[in-house]
N, C-alpha and C positions, 0 to 999 in steps of 0.2 A: 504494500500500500504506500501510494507517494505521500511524503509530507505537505500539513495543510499550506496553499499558499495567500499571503498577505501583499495588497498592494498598500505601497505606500504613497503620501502626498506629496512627500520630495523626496530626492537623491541623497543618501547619507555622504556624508563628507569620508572622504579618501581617511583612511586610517580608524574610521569610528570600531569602535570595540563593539557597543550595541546599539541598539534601537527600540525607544518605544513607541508604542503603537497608540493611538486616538483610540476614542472613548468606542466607535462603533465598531472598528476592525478588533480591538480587543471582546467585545462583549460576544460579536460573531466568532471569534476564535476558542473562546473560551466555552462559551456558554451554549453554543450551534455545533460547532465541531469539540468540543470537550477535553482540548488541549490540555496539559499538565505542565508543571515544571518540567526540563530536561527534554522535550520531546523536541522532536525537527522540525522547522519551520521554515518554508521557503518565501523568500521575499522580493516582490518586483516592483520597479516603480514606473513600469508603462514608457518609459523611455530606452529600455534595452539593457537596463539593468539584473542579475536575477543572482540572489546572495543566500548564501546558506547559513541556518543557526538554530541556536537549542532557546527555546521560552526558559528563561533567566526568573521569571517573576509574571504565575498565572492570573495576575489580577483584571478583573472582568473590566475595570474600569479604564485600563491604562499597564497593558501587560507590555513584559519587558525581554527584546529577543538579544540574545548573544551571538553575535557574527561570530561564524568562523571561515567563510570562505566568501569571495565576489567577484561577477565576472561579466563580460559587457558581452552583447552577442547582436552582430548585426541587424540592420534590418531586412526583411523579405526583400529578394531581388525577384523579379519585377514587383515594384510599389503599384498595387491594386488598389485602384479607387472606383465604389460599386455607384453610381448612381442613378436612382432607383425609385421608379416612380409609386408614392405611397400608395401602398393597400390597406384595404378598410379594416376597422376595426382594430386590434391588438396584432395583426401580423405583423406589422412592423418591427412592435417590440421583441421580435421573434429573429422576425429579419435581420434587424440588428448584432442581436444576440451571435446567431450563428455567423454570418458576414466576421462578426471580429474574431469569433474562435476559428474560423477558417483563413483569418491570417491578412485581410482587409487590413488597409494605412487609413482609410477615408471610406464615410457612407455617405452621401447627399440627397436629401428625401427632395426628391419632386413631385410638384403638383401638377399632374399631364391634363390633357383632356378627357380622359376618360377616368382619372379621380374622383373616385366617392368623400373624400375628405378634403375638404376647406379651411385652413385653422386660422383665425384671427392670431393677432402680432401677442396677444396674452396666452395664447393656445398654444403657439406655436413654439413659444419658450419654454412650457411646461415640460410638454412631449421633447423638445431636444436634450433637459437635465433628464427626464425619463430614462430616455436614450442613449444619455452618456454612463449613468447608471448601469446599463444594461454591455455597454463597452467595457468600462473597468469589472464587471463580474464574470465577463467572458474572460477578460485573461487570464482573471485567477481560475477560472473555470480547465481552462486550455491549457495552462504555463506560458500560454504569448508575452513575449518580453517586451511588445509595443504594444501599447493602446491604442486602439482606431479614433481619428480625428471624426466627429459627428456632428455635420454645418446645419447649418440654419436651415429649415425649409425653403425653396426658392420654386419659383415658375419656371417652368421647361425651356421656354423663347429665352428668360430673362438670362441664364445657365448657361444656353449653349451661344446667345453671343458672346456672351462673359468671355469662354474659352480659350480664344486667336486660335492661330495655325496651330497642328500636332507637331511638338519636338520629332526630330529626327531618330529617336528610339523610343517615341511612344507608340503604343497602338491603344485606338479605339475601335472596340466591337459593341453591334448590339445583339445580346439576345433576340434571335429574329424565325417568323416560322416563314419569311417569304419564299416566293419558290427559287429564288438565286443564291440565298443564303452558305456563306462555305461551313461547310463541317467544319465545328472545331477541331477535328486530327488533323487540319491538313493548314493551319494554323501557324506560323514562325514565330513561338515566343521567346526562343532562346537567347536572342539579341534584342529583349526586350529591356528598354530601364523600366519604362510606367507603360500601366495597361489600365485604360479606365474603359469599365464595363455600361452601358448601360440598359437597364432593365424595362420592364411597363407594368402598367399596375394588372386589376383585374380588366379582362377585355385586350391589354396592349397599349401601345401607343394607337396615335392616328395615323392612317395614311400620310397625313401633313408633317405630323411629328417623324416620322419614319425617312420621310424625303428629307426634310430641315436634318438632319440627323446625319444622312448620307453628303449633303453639303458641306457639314462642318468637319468629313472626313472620318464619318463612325462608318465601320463595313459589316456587313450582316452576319450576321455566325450564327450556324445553327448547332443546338445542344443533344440534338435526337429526334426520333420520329414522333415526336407524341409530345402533347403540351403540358408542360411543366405549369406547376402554381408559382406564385412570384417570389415565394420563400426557397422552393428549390431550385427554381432557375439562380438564383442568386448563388447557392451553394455552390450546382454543377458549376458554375463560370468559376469559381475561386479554388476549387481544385482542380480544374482542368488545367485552369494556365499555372500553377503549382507544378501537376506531376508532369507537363508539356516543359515548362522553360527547365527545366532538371534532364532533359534526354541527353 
């Protein structure tokens, strides 16, 4: 069984002996997973950090770990950024979820045309601390040494002017059932730096969105014969281009 992991709010300083923990990572450590003095505890801070040590001191309120080892571990080569037009109801929070434990740098929820969710600027803050929530539990979930960046909700048009041209070792794919779509095996992610995905909600994008899309230099990838929900389709693209840029 691996030891339980802790993220933490900052980077311990070079030489620290230990570390203690806020009031909620210890109460979850303690009192959810039932941690003891002396057990192993592993520690990330979402930056690429990931440090090994024994709980020094199990207090529920402010427990105390003993470093004994640390080590920095890059980031995913190619930087996968999902963006991803929101699905109704609580997939998101789902979405999210799996997106960062699959190894996601970036999610960015769009509002497409065929969005069932609208969020006012009060709404829209809520669900992204939601969100970010749901980032930091996936690492410790995962052991992912980065935490997924989780932007602001934005409109689709507004997004992909935003963009400019694709660097010279990015690729843009969408998720696509069109009939031109390439297979993702046949794919070149190997000489990829950045790969940003982008998904549709329930229903898809629009025809419009699809063409605007193919403008801004997104190419169709297809993930299989059969349609995917927007929570897997998400997944399939984050390991694909994983075990693909590794051949």
């Amino acid at each position: 069984m691996s030891a339980p992991r802790v993220l933490l709010p900052s980077t311990p300083p070079e030489g620290a002996t230990s570390v203690k923990l806020g009031r909620d990572e210890s109460g979850h450590l303690v009192r959810s997973l039932r941690a003891r003095t002396g057990d192993a505890v592993t520690l990330l801070d979402g930056r690429g950090l990931i440090a090994e040590g024994t709980l020094a001191d199990d207090d529920p309120a402010g427990a105390t770990v003993k470093l004994t080892s640390r080590r920095h571990v890059p980031a995913s080569r190619p930087a996968v950024t999902l963006a991803q037009g929101m699905p109704k109801g609580g997939t998101m929070d789902d979405l999210v979820r799996t997106a960062c434990e699959a190894g996601a740098v970036a999610v960015i929820p769009l509002v497409t045309g065929r969005c069932e969710v609208r969020l006012d600027p009060e709404r829209a803050a809520a669900r992204r601390s939601r969100w970010r929530v749901q980032a930091a539990e996936a690492c410790k979930q995962s052991g992912n040494a980065w935490i997924a960046e989780v932007a602001e909700p934005a409109e689709f048009s507004q997004w992909l002017a935003a963009l400019g041209p694709a660097a010279t070792d990015e690729l843009r794919l969408t998720g696509s059932l069109e009939p031109d779509a390439t297979p993702v095996g046949r794919i070149d992610f190997t000489s990829a730096a950045r790969v940003t995905w982008l998904i549709g909600p329930e229903g898809d994008l629009t025809p419009d969105e699809l063409a605007a899309a193919r403008r801004a230099g997104f190419r169709p990838c297809s993930l299989g014969p059969t349609v995917l929900r927007a929570e897997n389709a998400a997944l399939a693209c984050l390991a694909a281009t994983f075990a693909l840029a590794s051949r």
